[in-house]
C-alpha positions as CSV (number, residue, x, y, z in Angstrom):
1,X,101.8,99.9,108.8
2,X,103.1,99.9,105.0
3,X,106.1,98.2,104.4
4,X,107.8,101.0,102.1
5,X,109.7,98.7,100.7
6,X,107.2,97.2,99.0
7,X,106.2,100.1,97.2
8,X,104.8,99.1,94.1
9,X,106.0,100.7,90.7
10,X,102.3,101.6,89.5
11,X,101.9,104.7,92.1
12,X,102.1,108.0,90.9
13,X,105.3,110.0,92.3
14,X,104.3,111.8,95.7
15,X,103.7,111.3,99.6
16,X,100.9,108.1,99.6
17,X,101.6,104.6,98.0
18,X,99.9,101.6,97.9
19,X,102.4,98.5,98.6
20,X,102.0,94.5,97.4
21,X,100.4,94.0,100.5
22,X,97.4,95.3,98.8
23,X,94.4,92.5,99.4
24,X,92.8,94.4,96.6
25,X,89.7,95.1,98.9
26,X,88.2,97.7,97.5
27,X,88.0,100.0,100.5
28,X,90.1,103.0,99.6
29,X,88.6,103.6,96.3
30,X,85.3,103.7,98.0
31,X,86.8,106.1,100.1
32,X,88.8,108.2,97.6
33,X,87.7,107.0,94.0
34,X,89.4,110.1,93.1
35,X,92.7,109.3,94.4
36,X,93.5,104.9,94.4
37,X,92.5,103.2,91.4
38,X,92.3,99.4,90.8
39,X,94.8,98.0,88.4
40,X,93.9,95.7,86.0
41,X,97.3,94.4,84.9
42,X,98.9,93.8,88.7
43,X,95.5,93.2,90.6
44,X,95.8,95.8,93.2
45,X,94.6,99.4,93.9
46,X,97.5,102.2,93.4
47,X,97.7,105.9,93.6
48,X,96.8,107.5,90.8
49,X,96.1,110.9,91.7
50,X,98.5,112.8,95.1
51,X,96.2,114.9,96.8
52,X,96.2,118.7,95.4
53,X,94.4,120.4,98.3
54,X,93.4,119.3,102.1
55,X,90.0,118.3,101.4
56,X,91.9,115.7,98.7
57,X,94.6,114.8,101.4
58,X,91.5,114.3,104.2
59,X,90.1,111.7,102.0
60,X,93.2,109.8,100.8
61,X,94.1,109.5,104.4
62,X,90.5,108.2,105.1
63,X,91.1,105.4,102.1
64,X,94.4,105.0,104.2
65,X,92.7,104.3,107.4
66,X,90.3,102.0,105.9
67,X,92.7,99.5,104.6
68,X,92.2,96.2,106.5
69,X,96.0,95.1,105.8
70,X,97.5,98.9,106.6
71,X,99.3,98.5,102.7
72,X,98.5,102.2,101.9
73,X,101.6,104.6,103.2
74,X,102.3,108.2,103.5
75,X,105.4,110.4,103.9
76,X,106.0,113.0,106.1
77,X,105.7,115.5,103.4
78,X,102.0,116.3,102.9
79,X,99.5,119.1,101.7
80,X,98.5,119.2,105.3
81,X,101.2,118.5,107.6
């Protein structure tokens, strides 16, 4: 599970973040290039795009669920939920 805590900075503003715990795997963006981007300057992947419809939300949660080291997190609030 995320720690939310350790939040990192680089996210855009909305429910999924990417925390410090990133092992910069690559998973997510495989996932959902169109939502987690790598980078450069800190190493790690980050949000850079909050879902804007379902079918965007399905496949942020599947970059989610593919994190090795669970540092991809969501709040409550959603498109979906």
């Amino acid at each position: 599970m995320a720690t939310p805590s350790e939040r990192l900075s680089e996210n855009v503003p909305g429910p999924f973040y990417v925390t410090s715990e990133c092992i910069d795997c690559d998973l997510c963006r495989e996932a959902a290039p169109e939502i987690y981007r790598r980078n450069d300057d800190i190493g790690y992947s980050v949000v850079h795009h909050q879902p804007a419809a379902p079918e965007e939300e399905a496949r942020a949660v599947e970059g989610m669920e593919a994190c090795p080291v669970e540092a991809i997190g969501r709040e409550p609030t959603s498109v979906i939920d």
